[in-house]
C-alpha positions as CSV (number, residue, x, y, z in Angstrom):
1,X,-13.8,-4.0,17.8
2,X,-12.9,-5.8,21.0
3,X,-14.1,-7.7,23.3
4,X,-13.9,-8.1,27.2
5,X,-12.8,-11.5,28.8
6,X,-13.6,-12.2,32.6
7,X,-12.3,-15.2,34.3
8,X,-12.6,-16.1,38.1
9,X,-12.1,-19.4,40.1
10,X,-10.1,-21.3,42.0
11,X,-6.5,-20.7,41.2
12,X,-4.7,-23.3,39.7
13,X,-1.7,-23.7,36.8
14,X,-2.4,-22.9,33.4
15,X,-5.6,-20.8,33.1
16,X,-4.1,-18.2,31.4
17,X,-2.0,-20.3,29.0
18,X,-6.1,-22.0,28.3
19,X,-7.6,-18.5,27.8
20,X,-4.4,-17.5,25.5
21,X,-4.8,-20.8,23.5
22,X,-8.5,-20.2,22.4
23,X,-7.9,-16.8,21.5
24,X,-5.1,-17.6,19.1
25,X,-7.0,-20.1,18.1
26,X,-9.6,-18.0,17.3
27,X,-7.2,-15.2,15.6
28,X,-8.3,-13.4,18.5
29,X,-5.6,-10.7,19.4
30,X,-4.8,-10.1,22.9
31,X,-4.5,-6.2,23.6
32,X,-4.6,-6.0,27.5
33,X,-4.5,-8.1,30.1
34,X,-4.8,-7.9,34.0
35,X,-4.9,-11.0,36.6
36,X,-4.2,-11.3,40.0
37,X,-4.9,-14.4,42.4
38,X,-6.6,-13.3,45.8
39,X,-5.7,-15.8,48.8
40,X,-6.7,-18.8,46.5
41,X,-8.6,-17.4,44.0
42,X,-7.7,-16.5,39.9
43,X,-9.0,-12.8,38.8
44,X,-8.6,-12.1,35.2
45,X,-9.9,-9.3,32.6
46,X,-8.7,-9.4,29.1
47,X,-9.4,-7.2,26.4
48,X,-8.8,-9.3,22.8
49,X,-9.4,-7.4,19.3
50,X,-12.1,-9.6,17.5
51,X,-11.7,-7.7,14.2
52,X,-10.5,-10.7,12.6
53,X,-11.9,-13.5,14.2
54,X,-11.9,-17.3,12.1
55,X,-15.4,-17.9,13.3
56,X,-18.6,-16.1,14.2
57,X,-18.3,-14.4,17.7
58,X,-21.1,-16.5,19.1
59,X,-18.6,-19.5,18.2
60,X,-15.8,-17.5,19.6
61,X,-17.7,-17.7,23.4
62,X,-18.9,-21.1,23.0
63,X,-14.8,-22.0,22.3
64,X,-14.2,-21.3,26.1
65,X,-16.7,-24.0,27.3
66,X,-13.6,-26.1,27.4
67,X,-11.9,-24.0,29.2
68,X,-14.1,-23.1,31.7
69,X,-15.1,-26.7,32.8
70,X,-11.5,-28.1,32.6
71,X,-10.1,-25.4,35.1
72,X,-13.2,-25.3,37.0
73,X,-13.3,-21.1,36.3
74,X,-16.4,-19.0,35.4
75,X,-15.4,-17.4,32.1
76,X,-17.3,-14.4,30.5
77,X,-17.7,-12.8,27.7
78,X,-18.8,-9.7,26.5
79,X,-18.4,-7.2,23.5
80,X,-17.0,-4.0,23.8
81,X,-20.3,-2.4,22.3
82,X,-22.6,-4.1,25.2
83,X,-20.3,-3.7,27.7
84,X,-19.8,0.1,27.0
85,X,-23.6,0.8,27.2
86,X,-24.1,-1.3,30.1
87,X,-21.7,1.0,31.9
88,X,-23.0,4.7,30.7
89,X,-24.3,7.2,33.3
């Protein structure tokens, strides 16, 4: 199963390096990525494989709060089921 990571905010060094770290942390494994910075701002989607993930994935989210209020980003995230059905015609 995977899940889908949004990150937006201000752009500034090291978000992705952040994002990268919790996820290993979490045995979280990285499978896509795609970021871009628009005039000042960080865009980021990531797609990580939670199949074998060290903690529950409620614990997996709340491991981005750090993240998120270090680099001043909104960070999201979403499983691939949920996601999925939220985007079905």
């Amino acid at each position: 199963m995977n899940a889908i990571i949004s990150v937006v905010g201000k752009d500034s060094v090291g978000i992705l390096a952040r994002v990268s770290n919790v996820c290993e942390k979490c045995n979280a494994n990285i499978v896509d990525v795609s970021q871009t910075v628009l005039k000042d701002y960080f865009a980021m989607v990531m797609v990580v494989n939670i199949d074998n993930l060290n903690r529950e994935f409620t614990k997996f989210i709340d491991s981005f709060s750090c993240v998120s209020e270090n680099k001043n980003v909104d960070i999201h995230i979403m499983h691939e089921d949920i996601f999925n059905a939220m985007h079905k015609i």
